[in-house]
RONU-153456 format. One record per residue: residue number from 0; chain; x, y, z of N, C-alpha, C in turn. Coordinates in nm, 2 decimals, m for minus. Layout:
<recs>
n:NUM, chain:A, n.x:X, n.y:Y, n.z:Z, ca.x:X, ca.y:Y, ca.z:Z, c.x:X, c.y:Y, c.z:Z;
...
</recs>
This chain:
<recs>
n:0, chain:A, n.x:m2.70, n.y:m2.11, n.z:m5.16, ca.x:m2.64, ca.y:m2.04, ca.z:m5.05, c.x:m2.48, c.y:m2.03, c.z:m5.07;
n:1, chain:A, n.x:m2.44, n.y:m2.14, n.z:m5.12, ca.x:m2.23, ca.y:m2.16, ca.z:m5.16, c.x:m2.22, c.y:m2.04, c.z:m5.25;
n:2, chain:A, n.x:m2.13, n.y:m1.96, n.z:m5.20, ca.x:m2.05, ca.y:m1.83, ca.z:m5.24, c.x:m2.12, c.y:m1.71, c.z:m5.23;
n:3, chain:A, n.x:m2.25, n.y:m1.70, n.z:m5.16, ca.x:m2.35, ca.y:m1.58, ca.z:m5.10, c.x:m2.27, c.y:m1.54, c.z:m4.98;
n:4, chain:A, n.x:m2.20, n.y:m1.57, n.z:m4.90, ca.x:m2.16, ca.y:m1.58, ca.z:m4.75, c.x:m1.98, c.y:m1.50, c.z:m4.79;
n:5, chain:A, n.x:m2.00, n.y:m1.37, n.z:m4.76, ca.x:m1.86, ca.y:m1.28, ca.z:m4.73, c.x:m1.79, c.y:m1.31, c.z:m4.58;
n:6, chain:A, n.x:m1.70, n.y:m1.36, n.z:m4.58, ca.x:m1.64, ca.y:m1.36, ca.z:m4.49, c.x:m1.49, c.y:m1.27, c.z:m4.50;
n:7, chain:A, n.x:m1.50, n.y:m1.23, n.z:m4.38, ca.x:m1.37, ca.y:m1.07, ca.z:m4.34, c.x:m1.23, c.y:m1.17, c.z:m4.39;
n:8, chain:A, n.x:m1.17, n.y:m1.11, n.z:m4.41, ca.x:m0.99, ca.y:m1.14, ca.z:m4.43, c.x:m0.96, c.y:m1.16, c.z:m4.28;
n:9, chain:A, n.x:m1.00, n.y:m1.09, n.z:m4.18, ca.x:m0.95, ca.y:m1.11, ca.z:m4.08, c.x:m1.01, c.y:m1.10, c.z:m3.93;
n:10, chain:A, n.x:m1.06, n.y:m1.21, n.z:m3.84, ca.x:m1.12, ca.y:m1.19, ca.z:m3.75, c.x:m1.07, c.y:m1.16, c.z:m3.63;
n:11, chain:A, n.x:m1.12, n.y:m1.06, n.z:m3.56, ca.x:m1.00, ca.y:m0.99, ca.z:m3.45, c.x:m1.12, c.y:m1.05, c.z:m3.31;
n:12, chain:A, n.x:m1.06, n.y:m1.14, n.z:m3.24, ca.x:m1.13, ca.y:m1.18, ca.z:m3.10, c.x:m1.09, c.y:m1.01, c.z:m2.98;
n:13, chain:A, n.x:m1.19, n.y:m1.02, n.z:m2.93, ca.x:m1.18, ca.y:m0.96, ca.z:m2.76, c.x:m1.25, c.y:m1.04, c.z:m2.70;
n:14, chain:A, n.x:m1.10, n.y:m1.05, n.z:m2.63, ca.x:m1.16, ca.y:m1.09, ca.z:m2.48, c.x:m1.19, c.y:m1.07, c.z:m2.34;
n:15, chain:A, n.x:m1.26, n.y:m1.09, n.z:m2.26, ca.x:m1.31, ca.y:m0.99, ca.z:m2.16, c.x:m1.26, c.y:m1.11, c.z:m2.03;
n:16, chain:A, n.x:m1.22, n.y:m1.23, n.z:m2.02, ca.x:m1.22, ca.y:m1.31, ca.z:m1.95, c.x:m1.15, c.y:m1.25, c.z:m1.83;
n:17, chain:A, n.x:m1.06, n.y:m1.14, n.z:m1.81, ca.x:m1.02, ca.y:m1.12, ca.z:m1.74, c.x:m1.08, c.y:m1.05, c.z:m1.62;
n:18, chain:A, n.x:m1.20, n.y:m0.94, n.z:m1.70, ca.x:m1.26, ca.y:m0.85, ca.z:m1.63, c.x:m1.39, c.y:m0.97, c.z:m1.64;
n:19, chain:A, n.x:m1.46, n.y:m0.98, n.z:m1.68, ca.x:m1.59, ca.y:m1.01, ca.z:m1.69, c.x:m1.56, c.y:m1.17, c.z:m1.59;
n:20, chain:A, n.x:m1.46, n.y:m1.29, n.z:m1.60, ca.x:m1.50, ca.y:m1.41, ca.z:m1.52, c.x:m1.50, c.y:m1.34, c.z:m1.42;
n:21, chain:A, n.x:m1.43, n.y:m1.24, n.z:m1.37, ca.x:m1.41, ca.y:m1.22, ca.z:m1.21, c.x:m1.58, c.y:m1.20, c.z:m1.19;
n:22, chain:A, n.x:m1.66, n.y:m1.15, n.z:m1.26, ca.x:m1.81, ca.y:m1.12, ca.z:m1.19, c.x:m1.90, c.y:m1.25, c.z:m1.12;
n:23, chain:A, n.x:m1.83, n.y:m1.38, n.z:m1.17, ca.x:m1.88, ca.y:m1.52, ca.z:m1.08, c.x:m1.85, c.y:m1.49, c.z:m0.97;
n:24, chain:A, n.x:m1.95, n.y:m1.54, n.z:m0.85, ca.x:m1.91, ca.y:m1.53, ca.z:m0.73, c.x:m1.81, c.y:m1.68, c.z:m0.70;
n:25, chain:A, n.x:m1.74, n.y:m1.57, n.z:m0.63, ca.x:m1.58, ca.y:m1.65, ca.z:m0.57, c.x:m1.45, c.y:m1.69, c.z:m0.68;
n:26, chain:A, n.x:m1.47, n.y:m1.58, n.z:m0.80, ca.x:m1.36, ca.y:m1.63, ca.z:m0.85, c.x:m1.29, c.y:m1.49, c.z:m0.84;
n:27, chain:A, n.x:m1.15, n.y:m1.48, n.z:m0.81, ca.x:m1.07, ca.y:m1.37, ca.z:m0.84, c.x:m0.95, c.y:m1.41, c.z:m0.90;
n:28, chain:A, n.x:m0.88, n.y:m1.32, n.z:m0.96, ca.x:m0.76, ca.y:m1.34, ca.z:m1.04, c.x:m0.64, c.y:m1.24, c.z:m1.01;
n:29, chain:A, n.x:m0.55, n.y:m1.32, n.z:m0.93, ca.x:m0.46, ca.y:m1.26, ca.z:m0.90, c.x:m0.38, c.y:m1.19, c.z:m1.02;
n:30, chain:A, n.x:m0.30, n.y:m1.06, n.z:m0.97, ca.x:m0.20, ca.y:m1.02, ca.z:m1.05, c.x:m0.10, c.y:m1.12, c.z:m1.15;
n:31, chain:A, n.x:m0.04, n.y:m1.20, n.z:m1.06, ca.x:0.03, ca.y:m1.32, ca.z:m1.16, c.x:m0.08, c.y:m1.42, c.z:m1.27;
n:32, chain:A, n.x:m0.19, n.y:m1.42, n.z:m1.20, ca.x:m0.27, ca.y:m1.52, ca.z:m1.28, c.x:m0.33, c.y:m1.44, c.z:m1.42;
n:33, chain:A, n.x:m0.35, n.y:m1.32, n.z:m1.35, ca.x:m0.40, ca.y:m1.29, ca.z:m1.47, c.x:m0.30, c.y:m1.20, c.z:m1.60;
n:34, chain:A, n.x:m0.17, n.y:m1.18, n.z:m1.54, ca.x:m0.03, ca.y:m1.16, ca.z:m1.67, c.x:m0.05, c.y:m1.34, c.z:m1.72;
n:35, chain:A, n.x:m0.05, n.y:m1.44, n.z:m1.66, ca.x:m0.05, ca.y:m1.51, ca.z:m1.74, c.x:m0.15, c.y:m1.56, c.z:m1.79;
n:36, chain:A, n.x:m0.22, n.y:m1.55, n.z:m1.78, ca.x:m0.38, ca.y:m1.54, ca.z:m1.86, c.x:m0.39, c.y:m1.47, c.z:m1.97;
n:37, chain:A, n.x:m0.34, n.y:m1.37, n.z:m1.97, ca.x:m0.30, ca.y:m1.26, ca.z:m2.09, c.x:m0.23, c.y:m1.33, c.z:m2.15;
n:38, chain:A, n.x:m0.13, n.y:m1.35, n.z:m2.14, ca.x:m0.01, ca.y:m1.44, ca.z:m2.26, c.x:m0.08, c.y:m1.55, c.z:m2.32;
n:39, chain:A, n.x:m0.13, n.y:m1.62, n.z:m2.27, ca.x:m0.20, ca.y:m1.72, ca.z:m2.31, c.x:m0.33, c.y:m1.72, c.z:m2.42;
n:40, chain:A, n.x:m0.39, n.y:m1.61, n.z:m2.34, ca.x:m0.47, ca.y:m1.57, ca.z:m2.51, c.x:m0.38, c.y:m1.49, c.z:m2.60;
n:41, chain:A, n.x:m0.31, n.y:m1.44, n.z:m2.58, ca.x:m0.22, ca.y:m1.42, ca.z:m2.69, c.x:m0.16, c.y:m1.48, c.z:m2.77;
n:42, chain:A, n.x:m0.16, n.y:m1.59, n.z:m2.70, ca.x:m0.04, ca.y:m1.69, ca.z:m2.76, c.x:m0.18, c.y:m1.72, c.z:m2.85;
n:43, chain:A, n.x:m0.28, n.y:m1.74, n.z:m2.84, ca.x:m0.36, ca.y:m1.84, ca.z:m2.91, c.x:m0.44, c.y:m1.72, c.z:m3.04;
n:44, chain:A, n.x:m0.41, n.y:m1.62, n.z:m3.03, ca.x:m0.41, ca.y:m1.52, ca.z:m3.13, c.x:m0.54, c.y:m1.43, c.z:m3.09;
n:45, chain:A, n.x:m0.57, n.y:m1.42, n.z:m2.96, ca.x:m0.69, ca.y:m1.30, ca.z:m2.94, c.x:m0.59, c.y:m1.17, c.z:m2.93;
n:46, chain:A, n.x:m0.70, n.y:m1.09, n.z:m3.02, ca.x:m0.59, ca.y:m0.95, ca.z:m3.06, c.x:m0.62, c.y:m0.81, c.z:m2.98;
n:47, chain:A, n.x:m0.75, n.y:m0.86, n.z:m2.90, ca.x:m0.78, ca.y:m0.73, ca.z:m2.84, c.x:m0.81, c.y:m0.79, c.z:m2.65;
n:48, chain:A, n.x:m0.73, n.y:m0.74, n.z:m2.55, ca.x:m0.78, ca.y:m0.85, ca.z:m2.42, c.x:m0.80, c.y:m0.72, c.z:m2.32;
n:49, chain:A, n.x:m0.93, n.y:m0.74, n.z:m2.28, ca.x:m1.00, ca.y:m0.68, ca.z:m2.18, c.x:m0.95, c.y:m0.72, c.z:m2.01;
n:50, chain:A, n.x:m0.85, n.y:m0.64, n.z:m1.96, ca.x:m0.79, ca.y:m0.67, ca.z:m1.86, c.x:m0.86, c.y:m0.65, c.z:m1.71;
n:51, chain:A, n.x:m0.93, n.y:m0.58, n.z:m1.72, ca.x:m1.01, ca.y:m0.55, ca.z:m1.60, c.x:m1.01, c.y:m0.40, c.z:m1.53;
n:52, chain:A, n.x:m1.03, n.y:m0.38, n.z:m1.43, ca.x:m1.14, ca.y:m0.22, ca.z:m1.40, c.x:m1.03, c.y:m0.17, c.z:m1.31;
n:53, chain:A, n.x:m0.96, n.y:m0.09, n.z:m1.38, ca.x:m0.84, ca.y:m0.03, ca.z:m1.26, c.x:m0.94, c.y:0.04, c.z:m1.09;
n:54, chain:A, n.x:m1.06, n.y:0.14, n.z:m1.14, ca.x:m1.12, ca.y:0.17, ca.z:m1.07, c.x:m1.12, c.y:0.07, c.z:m0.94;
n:55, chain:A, n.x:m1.18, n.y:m0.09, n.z:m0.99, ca.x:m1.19, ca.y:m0.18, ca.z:m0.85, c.x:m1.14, c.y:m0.18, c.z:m0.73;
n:56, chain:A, n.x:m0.97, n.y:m0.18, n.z:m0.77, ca.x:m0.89, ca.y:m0.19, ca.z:m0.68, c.x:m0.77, c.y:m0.16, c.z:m0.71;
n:57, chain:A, n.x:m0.65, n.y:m0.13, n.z:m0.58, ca.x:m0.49, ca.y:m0.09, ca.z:m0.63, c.x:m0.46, c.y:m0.22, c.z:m0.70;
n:58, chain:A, n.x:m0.47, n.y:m0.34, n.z:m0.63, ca.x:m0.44, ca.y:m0.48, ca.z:m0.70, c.x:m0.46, c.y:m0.48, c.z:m0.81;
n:59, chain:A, n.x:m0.61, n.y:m0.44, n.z:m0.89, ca.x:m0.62, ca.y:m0.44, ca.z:m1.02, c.x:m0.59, c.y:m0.31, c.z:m1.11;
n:60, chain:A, n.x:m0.58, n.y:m0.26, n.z:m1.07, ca.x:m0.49, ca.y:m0.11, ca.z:m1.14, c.x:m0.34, c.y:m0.16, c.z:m1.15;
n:61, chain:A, n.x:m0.27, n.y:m0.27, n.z:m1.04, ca.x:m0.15, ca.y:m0.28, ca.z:m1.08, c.x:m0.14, c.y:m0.40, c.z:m1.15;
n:62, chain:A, n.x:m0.22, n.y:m0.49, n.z:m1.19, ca.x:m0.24, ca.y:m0.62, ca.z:m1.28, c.x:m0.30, c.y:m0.56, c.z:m1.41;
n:63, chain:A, n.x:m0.32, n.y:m0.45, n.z:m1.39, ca.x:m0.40, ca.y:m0.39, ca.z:m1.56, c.x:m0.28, c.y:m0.31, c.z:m1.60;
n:64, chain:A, n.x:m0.18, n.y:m0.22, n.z:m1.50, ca.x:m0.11, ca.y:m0.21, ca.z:m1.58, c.x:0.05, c.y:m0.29, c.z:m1.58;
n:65, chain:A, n.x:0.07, n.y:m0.38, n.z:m1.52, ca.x:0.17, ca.y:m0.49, ca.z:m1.55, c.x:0.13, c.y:m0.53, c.z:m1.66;
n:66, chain:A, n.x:0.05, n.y:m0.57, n.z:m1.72, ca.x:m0.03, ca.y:m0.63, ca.z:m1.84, c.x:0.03, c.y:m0.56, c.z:m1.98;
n:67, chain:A, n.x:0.00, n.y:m0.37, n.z:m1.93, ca.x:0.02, ca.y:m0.31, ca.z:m2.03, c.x:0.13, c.y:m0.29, c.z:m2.09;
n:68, chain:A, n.x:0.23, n.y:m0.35, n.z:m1.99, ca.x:0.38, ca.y:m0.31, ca.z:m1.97, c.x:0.43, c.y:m0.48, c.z:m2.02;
n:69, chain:A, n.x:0.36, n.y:m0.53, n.z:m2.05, ca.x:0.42, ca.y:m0.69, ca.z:m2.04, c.x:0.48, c.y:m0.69, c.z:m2.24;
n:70, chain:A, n.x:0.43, n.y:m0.60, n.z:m2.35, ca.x:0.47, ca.y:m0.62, ca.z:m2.44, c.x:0.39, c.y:m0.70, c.z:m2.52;
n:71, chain:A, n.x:0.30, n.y:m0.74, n.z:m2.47, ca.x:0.23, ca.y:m0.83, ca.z:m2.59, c.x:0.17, c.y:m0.74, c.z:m2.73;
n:72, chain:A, n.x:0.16, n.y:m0.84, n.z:m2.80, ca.x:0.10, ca.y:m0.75, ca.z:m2.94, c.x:m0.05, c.y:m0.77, c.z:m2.94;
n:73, chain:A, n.x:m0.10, n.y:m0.82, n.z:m2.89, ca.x:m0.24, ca.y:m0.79, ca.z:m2.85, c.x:m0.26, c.y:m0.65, c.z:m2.73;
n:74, chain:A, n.x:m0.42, n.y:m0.57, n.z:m2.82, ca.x:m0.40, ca.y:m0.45, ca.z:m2.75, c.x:m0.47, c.y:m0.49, c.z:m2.64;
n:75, chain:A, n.x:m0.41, n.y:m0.38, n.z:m2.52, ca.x:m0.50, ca.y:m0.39, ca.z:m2.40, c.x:m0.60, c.y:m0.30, c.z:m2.37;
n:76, chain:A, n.x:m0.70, n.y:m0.34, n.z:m2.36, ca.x:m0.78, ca.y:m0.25, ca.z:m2.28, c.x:m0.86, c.y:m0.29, c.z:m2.16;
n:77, chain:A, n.x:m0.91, n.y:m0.15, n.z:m2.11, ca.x:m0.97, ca.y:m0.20, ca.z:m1.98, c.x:m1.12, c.y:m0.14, c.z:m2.00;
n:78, chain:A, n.x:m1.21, n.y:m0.17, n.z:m1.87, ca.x:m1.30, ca.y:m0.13, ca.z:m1.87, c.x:m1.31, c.y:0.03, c.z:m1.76;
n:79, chain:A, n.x:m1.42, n.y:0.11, n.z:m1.79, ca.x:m1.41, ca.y:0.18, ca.z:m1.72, c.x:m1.57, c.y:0.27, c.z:m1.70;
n:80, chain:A, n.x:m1.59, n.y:0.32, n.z:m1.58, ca.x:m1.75, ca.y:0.40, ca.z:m1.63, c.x:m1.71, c.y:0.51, c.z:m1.65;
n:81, chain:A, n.x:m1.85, n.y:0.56, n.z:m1.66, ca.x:m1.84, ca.y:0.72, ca.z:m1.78, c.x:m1.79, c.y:0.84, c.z:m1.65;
n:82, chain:A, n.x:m1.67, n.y:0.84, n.z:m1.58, ca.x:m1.64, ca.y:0.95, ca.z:m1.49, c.x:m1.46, c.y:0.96, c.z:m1.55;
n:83, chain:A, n.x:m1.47, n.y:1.07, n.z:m1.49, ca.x:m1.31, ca.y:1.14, ca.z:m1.54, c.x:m1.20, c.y:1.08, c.z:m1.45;
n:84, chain:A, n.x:m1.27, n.y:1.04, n.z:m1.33, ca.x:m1.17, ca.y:0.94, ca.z:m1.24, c.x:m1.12, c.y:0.85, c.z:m1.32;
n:85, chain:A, n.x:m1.22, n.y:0.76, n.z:m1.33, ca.x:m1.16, ca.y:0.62, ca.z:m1.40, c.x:m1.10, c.y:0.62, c.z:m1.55;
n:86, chain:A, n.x:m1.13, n.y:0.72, n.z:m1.61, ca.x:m1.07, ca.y:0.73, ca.z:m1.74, c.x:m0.91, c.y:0.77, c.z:m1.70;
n:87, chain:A, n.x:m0.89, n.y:0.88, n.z:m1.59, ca.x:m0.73, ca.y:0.94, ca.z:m1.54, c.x:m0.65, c.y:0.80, c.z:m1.51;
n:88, chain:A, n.x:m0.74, n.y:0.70, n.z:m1.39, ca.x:m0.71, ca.y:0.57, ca.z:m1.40, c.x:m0.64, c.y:0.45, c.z:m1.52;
n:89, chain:A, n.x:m0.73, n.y:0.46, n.z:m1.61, ca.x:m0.66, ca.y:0.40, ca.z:m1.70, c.x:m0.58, c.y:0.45, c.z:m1.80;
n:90, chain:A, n.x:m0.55, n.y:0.60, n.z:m1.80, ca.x:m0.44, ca.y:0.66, ca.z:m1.89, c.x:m0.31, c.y:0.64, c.z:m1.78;
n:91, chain:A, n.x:m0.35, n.y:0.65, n.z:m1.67, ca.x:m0.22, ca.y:0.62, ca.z:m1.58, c.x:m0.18, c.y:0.45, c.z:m1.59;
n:92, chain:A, n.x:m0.27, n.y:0.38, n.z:m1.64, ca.x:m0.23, ca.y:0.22, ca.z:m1.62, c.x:m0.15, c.y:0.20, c.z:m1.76;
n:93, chain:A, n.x:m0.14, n.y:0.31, n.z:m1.85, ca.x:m0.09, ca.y:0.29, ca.z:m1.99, c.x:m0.15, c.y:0.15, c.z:m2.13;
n:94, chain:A, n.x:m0.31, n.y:0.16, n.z:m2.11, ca.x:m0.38, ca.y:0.07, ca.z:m2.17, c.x:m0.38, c.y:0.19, c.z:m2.30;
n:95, chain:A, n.x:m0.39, n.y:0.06, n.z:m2.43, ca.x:m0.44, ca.y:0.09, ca.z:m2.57, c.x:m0.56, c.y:0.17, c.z:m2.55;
n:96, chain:A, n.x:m0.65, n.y:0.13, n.z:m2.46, ca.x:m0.81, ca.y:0.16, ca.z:m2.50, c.x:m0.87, c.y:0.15, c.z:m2.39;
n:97, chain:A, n.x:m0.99, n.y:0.20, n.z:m2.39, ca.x:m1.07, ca.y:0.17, ca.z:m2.26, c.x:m1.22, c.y:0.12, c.z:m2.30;
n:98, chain:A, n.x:m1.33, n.y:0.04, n.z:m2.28, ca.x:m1.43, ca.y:0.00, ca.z:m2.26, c.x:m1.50, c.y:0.08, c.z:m2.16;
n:99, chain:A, n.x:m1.58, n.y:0.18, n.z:m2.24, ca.x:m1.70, ca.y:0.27, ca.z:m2.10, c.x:m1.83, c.y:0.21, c.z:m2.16;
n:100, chain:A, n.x:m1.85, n.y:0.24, n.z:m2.02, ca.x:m1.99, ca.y:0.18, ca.z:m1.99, c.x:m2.07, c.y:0.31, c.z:m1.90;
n:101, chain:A, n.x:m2.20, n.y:0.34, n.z:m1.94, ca.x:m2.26, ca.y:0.47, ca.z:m1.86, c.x:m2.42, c.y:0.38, c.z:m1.85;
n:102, chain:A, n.x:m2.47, n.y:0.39, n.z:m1.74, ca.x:m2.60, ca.y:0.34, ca.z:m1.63, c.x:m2.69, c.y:0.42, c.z:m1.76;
n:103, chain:A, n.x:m2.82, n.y:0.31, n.z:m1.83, ca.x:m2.92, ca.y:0.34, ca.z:m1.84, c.x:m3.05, c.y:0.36, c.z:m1.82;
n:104, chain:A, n.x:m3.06, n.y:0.24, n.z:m1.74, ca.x:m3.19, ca.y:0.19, ca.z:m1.68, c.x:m3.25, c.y:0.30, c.z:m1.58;
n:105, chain:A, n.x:m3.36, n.y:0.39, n.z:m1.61, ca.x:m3.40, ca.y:0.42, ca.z:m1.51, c.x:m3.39, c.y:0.46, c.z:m1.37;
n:106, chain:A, n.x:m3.43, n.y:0.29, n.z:m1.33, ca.x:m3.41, ca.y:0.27, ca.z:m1.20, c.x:m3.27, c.y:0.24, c.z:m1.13;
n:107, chain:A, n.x:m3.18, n.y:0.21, n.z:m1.19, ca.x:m3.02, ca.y:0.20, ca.z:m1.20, c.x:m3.00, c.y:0.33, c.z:m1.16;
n:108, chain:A, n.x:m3.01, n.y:0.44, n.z:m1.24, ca.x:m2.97, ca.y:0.55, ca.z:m1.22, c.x:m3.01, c.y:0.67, c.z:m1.10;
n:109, chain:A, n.x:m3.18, n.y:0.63, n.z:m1.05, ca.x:m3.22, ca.y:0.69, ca.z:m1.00, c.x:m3.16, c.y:0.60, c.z:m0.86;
n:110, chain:A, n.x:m3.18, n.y:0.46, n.z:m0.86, ca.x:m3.14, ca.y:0.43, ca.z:m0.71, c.x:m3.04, c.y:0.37, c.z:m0.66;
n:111, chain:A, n.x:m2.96, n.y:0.29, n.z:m0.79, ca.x:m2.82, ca.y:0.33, ca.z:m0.73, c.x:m2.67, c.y:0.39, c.z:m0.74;
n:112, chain:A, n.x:m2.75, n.y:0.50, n.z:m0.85, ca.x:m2.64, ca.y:0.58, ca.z:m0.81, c.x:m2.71, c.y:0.74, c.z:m0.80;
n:113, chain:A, n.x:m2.83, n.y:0.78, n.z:m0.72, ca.x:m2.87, ca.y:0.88, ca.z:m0.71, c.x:m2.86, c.y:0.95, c.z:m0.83;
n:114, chain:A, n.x:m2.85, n.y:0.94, n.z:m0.97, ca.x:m2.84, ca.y:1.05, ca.z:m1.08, c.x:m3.02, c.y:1.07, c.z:m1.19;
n:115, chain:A, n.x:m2.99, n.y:1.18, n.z:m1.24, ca.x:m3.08, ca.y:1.23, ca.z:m1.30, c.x:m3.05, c.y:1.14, c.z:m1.45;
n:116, chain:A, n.x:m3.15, n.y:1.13, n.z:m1.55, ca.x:m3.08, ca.y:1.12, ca.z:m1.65, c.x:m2.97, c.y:1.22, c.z:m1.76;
n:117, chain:A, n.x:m3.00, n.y:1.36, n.z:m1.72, ca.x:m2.95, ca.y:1.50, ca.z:m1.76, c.x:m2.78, c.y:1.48, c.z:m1.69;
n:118, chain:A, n.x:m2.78, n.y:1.39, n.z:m1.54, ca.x:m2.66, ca.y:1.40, ca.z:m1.48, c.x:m2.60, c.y:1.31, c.z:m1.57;
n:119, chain:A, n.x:m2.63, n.y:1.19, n.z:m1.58, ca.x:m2.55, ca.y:1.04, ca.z:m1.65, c.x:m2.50, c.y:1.13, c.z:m1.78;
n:120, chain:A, n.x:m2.60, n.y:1.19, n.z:m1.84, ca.x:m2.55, ca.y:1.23, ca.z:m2.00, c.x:m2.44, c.y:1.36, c.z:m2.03;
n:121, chain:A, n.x:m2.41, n.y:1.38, n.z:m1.90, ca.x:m2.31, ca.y:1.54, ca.z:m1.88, c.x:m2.19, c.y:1.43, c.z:m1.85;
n:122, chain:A, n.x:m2.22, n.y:1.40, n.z:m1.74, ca.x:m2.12, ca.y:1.23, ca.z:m1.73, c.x:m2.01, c.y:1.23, c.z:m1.82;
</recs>
């Protein structure tokens, strides 16, 4: 097995901690907490950081883009679903990138968010 095993020149982390811990119940991350939460995986060399869902809230639309504005050399991106709202959202928050996500399941689509599958994929 010694010298079968390619390993990259360079491994690039993302991290979602910003958007994704908030989905525990009762944790939120304030604006300040989470610019400094950003610096901090930066500092430690995560190169891609997932800031959170501008769509959620004004709060988090203005912590996603203080973030963007903060200068780090790690890129930002956020997350976003498959509508033209939230994508206008994150071009306004001035993120590197965005993370879309579009409802597959079925029953996701049909019950909660009343769509066809024909609608999700025009989406």
């Amino acid at each position: 097995m010694e010298g079968k095993l390619k390993f990259p020149e360079k491994v690039v982390f993302h991290d979602m901690t910003l958007r994704d811990g908030e989905q525990q119940a009762g944790i939120v991350f304030r604006k300040d907490a989470k610019i400094k939460i950003a610096r901090m995986l930066e500092e430690v060399g995560v190169s891609r950081i997932e800031v959170g869902m501008p769509a959620v809230s004004k709060e988090d639309a203005d912590a996603v883009e203080a973030i963007a504005h903060e200068g780090l050399h790690a890129q930002i991106f956020c997350f976003v679903s498959c509508m033209k709202k939230d994508i206008d959202l994150a071009l306004a928050c001035d993120v590197d990138g965005v993370i879309m996500e579009i409802p597959s399941s079925d029953q996701l689509l049909k019950y909660a968010y009343g769509w066809t599958v024909e609608k999700a994929i025009n989406l």
